[in-house]
C-alpha positions in Angstrom: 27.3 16.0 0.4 25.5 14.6 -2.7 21.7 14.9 -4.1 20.8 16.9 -0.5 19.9 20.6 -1.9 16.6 20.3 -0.5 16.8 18.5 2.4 19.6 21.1 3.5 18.1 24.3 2.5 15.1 23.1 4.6 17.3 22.2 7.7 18.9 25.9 7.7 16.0 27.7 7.5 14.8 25.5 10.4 17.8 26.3 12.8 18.3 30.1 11.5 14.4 30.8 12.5 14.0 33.8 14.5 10.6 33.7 15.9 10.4 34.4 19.4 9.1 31.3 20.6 10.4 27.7 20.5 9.7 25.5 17.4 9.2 22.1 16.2 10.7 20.0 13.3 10.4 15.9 12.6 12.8 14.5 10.2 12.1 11.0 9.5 13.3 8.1 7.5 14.3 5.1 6.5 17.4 3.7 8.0 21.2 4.2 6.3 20.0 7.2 4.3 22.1 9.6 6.1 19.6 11.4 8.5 22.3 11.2 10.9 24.7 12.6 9.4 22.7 15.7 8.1 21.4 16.6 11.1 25.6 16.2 13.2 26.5 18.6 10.0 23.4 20.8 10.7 24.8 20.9 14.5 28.3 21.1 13.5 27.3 24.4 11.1 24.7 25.9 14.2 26.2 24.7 17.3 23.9 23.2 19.2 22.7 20.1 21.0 23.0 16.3 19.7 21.7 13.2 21.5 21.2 10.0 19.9 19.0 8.1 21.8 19.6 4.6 23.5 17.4 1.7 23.1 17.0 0.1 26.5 14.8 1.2 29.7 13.5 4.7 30.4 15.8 5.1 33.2 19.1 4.0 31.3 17.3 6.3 28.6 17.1 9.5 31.3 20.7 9.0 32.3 22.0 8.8 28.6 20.6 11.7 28.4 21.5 13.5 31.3 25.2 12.5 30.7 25.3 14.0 27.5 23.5 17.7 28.5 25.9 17.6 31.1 28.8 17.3 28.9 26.9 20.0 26.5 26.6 22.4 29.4 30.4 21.6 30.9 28.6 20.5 34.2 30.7 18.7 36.6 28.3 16.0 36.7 25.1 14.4 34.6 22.0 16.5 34.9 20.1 13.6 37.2 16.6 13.3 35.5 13.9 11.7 37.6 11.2 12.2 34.9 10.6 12.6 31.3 8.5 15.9 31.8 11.5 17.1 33.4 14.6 15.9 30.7 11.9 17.6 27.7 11.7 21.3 29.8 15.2 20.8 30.5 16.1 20.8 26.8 13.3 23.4 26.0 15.0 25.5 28.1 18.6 25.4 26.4 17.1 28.1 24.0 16.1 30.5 26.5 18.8 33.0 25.6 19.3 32.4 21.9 18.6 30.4 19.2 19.8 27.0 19.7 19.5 23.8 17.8 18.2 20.7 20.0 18.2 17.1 18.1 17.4 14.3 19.7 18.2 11.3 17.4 16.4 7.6 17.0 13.2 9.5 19.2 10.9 5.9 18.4 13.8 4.5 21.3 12.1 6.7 24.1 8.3 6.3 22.7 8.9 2.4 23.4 9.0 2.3 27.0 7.7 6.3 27.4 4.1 6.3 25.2 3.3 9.6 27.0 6.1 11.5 25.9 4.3 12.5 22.5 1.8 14.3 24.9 4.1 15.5 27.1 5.6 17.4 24.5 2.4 18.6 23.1 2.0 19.8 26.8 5.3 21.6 26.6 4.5 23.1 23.3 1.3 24.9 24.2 0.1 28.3 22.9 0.7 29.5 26.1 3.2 27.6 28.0 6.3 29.2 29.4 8.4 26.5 27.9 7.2 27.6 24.5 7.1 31.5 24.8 10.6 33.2 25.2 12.2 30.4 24.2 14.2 30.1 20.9 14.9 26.4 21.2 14.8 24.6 17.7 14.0 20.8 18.5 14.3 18.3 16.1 12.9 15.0 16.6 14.2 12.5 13.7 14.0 8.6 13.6 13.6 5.3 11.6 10.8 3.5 12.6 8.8 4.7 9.7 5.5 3.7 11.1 5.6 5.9 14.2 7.5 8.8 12.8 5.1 9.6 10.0 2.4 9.4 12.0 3.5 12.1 14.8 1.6 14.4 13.3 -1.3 12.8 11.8 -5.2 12.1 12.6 -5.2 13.1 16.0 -1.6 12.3 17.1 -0.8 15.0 20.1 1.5 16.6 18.2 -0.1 17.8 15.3 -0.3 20.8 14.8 2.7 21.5 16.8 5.6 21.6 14.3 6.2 24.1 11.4 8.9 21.2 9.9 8.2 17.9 8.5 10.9 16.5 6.4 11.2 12.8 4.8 14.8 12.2 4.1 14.5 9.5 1.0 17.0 7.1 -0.9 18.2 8.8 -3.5 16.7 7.9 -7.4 18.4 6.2 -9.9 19.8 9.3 -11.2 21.5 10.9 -7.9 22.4 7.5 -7.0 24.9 6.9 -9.9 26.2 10.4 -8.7 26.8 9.3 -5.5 28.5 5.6 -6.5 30.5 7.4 -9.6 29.9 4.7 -11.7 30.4 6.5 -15.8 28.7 3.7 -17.4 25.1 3.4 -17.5 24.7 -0.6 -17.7 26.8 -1.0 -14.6 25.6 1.8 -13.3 21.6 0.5 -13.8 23.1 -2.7 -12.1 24.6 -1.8 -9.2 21.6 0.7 -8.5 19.4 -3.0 -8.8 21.5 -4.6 -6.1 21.8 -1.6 -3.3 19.3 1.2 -4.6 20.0 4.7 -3.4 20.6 4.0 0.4 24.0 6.0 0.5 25.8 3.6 3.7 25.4 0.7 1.0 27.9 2.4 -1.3 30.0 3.6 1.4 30.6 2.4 4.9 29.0 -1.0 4.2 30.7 -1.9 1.2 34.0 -0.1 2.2 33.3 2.8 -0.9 34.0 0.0 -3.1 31.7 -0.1 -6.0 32.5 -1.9 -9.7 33.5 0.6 -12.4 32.6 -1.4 -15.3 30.6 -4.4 -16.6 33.7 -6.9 -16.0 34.1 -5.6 -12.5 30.3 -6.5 -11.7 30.8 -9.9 -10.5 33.8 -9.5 -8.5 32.5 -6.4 -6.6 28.9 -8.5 -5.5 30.9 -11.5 -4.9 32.8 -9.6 -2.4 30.9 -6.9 -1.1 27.5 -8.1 -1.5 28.0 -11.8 -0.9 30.6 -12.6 1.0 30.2 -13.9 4.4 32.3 -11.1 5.9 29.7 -8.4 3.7 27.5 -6.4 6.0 24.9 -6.0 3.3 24.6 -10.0 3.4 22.3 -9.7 6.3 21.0 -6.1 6.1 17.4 -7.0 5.6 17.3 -9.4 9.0 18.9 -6.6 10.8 16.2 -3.7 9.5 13.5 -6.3 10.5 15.3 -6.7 14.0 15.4 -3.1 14.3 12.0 -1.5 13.8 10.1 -1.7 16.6 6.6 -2.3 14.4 8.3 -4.8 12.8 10.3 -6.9 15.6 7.2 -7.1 17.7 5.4 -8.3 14.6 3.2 -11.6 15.3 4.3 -14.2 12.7 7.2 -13.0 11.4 7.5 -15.2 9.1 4.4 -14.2 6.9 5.5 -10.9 6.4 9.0 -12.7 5.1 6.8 -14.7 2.7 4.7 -12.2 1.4 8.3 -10.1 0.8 9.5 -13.6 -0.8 6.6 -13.7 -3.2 6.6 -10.3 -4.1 10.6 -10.6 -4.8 9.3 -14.0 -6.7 7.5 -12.2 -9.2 3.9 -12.2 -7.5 2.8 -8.2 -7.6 -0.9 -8.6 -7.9 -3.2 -9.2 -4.8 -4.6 -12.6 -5.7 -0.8 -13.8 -6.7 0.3 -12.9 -3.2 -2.3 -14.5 -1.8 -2.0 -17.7 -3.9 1.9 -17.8 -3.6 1.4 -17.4 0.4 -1.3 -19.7 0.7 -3.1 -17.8 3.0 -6.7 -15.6 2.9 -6.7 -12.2 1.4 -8.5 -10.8 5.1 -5.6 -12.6 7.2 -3.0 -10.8 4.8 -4.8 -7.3 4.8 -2.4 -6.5 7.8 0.4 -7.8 7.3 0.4 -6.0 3.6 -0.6 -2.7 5.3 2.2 -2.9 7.7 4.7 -3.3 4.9 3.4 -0.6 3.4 3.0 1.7 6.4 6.8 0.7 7.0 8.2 1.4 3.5 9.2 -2.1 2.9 6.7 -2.5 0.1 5.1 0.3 -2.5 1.3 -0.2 -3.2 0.7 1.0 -6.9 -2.5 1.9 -7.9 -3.8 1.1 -11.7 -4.3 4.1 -13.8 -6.5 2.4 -15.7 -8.7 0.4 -13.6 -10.1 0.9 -9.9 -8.8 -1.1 -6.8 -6.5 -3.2 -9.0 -3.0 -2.4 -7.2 0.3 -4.2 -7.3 2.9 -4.6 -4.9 6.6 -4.1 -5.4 9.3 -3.9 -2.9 10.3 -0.4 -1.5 14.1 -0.9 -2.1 15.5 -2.6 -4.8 18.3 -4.6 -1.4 14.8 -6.2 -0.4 13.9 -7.5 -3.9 18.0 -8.8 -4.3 17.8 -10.5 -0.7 15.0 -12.6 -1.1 15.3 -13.3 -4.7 19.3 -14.3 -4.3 20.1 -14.3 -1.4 17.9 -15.5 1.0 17.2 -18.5 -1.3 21.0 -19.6 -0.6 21.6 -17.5 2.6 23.4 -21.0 4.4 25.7 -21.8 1.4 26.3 -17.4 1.0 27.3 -17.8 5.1 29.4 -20.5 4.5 33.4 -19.4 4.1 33.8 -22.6 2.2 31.3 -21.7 -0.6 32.9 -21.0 -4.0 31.0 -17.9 -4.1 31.6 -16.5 -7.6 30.4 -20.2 -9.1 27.5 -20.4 -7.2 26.9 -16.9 -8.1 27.0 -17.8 -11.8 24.2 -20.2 -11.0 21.7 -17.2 -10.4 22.6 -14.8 -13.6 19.2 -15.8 -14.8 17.4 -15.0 -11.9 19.2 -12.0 -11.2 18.1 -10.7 -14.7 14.4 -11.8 -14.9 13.7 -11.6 -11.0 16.0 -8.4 -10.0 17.1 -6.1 -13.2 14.2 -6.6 -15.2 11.6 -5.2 -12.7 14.4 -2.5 -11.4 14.3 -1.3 -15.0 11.0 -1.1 -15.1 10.4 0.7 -11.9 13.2 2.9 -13.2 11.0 3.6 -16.6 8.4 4.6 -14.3 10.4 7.0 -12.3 11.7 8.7 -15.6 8.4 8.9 -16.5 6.9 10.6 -13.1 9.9 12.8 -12.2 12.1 13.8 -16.2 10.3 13.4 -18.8 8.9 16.3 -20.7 5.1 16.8 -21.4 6.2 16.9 -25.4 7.9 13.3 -24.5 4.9 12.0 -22.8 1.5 13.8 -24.7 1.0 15.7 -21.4 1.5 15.9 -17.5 2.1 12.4 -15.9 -0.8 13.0 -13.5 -1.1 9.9 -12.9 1.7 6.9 -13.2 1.9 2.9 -12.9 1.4 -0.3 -14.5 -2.0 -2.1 -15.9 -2.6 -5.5 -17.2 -5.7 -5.4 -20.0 -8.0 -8.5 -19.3 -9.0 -10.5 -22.2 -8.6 -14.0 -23.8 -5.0 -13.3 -23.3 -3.9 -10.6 -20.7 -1.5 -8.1 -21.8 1.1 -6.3 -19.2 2.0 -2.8 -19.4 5.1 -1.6 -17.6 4.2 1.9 -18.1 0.9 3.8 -18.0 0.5 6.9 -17.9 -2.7 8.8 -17.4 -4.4 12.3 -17.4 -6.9 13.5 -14.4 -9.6 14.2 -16.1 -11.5 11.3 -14.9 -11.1 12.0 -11.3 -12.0 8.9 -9.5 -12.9 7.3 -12.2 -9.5 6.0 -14.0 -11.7 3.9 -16.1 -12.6 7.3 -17.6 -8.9 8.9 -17.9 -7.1 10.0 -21.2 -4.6 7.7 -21.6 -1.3 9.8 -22.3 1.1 7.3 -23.1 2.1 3.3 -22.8 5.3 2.2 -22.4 7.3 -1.4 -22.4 10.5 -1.6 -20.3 13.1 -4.6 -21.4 16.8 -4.9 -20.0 19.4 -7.2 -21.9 17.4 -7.2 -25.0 17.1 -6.2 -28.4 13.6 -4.0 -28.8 12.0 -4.5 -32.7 9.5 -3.6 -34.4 7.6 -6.4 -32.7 7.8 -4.7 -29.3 6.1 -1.4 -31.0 3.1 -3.7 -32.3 3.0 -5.0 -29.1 1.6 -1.7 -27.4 -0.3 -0.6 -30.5 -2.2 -3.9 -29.9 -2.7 -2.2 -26.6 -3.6 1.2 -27.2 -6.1 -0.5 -29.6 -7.3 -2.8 -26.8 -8.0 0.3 -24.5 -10.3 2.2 -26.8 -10.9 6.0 -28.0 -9.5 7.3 -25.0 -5.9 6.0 -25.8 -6.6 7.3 -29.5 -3.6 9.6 -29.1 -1.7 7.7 -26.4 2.3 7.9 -27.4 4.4 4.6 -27.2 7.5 4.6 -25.2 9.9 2.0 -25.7 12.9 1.7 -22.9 16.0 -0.2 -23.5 19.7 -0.3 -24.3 19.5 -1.4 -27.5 17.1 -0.7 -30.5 17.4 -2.0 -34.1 17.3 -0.4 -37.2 13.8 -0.8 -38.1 12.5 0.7 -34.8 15.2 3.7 -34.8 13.5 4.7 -38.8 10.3 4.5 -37.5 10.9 6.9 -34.5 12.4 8.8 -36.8 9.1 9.6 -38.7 6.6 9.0 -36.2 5.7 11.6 -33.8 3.9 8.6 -31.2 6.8 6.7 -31.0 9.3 7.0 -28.1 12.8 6.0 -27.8 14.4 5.9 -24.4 18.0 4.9 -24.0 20.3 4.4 -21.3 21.8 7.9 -22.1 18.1 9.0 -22.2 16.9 8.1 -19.2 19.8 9.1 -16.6 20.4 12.6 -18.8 17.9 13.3 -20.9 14.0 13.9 -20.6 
């Protein structure tokens, strides 16, 4: 199991608890990130109880159930559930003489056609209910609907309060992922992370653990695995939509497609969104917010300037889908389509549109998560992009920004400025470029350091960071090993 320390640690200590009285734990998700599969190891290490849920009626639901306690208990029969109050203190109860591990799996699939059974849980786990006290069940409720799992315990959800576990199981970054595709060099590495992210089914089951070795290899492995009719990743993003509940009863589908399509195009700013859309800021306020809420999109907010965010998609499969493939998704289908020529046709889209903004959202995560505060002037408190206004608007892939202003990020120390560029030689010009900027922000970015990242640097740029302490030069090998 790769890059799942945490996640693991935090799972053990859940099903090893020995307080007297039955607990709580949510583990929640985004889909293919191997939730699953750590929670049928955690069982497999614990014993215990595993039910995936079905996604159908509440009575096929109760009998699913039923079936499988029964087979966990070596009944001769189902347990026959008339009611969900009933199925819930049944499993409660499966802890009455020892600690024992209870997961039920995909738990949005009951809250569909059940509503009540949040509250009917809260009713089973009250202070002084006999299903709680005594009883050293360890339930685990874990799912993928994004937007109902992470707000189980919020605001005044009935279960908050109610579980002493809340875990987000991520994609992996940049780093863990070239781990987990063992990929040794760092351009094809950076590459294949732009196409399928850290999701770890895309580099295993659904691309058959076949993932391109080297820069020559590239082509061949998205040709096949990626883009082939027969791929499963072709249509990944249609089948996420199809499967969140939020999102497959979503009026006007096809807005939320467009505003994906125009953030994938290049459009990151509210007012580009809107323009590219062709629809009114209030009729997308939503639509946006439900992306969000559903980890489809990440809001970043300026740390320079107040209620100036962007938008950039979640996962970097969403940005390659409607950039490449959705664009030519009836020729990609088609087992007639000379796949690697037609391919060739989008090289420059896939470097301007898909691994030039995956480098730069990789710049940014170096920035937030490995570099050191000698590297950077300070702590990252705060992290994200800006665009100084002026005759001529200048774009800065990397901000980075103290706290002391608080609310105020007009009134932040500016701790460093840095300019991301993929397949391109970085100068001296590119250094000029962001002490134009520094200069354009004023005394509070007096001392601001300048981070260049790329793959290749010439001559001039390597003497200067030689000799300058405000000059920062992040490599490949830099930026997946180094801080």
């Amino acid at each position: 199991m790769i890059g799942r320390n945490m996640e693991w640690t935090q799972l053990t200590a859940f099903a090893q608890d020995t307080s007297a009285n039955a607990t709580l734990g949510i583990v929640w998700g985004r889909r293919r990130v191997g939730k699953s599969l750590l929670l049928e190891a955690l069982v497999a290490e614990h014993g215990g109880f595993y039910h995936h849920a079905i996604r159908g009626s509440s009575a096929e639901a109760l009998r699913a159930l039923g079936e499988d306690i029964g087979r966990y208990l070596a009944f001769p029969a189902p347990v026959p559930f008339e009611t969900w109050e009933q199925a819930m203190t049944t499993l409660l109860s499966l802890g009455r003489d020892r600690e024992t591990l209870v997961v039920v799996d995909e738990f949005p699939y009951l809250l569909e056609h059940t509503p009540a059974l949040e509250s009917i849980l809260q009713r089973l786990y009250g202070p002084t209910q006999s299903t709680r006290l005594g009883n050293r069940t360890r339930l685990i409720l874990c799912g993928s609907a994004i937007s109902v799992m992470s707000q189980l315990l919020t605001g005044t959800a009935p279960l908050r309060g109610r579980a002493s576990l809340d875990l987000r199981v991520a994609p992996f970054d940049f780093r863990v992922a070239r781990d987990l595709h063992g990929i040794a060099d760092f351009p094809t590495a950076m590459a294949t992370y732009a196409v399928i992210g850290g999701v770890a089914a895309y580099a295993r089951e659904m691309s058959a653990n076949d993932l391109p070795t080297s820069a020559a290899d590239f082509d061949r492995w998205i040709c096949q695995r990626i883009l082939s009719p027969a791929a499963p990743l072709l249509g990944e993003i249609d089948l996420l939509f199809s499967e969140d509940p939020t999102m497959s009863k979503a009026r006007k589908l096809n807005v939320y497609h467009a505003v994906l399509a125009a953030i994938a195009d290049g459009h990151h700013s509210w007012s580009a969104i809107c323009n590219a859309v062709k629809t009114q800021g209030s009729s997308l306020n939503p639509v946006m917010n439900t992306l969000v809420a559903s980890e489809l999109v990440d809001r970043l907010l300026d740390p320079l300037r107040k209620n100036r965010p962007v938008y950039h998609p979640r996962d970097p499969l969403l940005r390659f889908h409607y950039a490449i493939i959705r664009r030519r998704q009836p020729q990609w289908a088609r087992a007639t389509t000379n796949t690697p020529a037609l391919w060739a046709t989008m090289a420059p889209t896939f470097r301007s549109r898909i691994l030039g903004p995956c480098f730069e959202a990789m710049a940014r995560d170096w920035t937030t998560h490995f570099a050191s505060p000698h590297t950077l002037g300070g702590t990252p408190n705060h992290v994200g992009t800006s665009v100084l206004a002026g005759t001529v608007e200048q774009e800065l892939d990397v901000v980075v920004a103290a706290d002391d202003g608080g609310d105020e990020p007009e009134q932040r120390t500016v701790r460093a400025l840095g300019e991301a560029k993929v397949a391109e030689t970085l100068t001296l010009t590119h250094v000029h470029r962001l002490e134009v900027a520094r200069t354009r922000i004023g005394p509070r970015a007096n001392h601001a350091k300048l981070l260049l990242f790329g793959d290749t640097f010439d001559a001039a740029v390597q003497a200067a960071a030689a000799r300058r302490d405000d000059l920062e030069l992040i490599d490949h090998t830099r930026l997946y090993e180094g801080s």
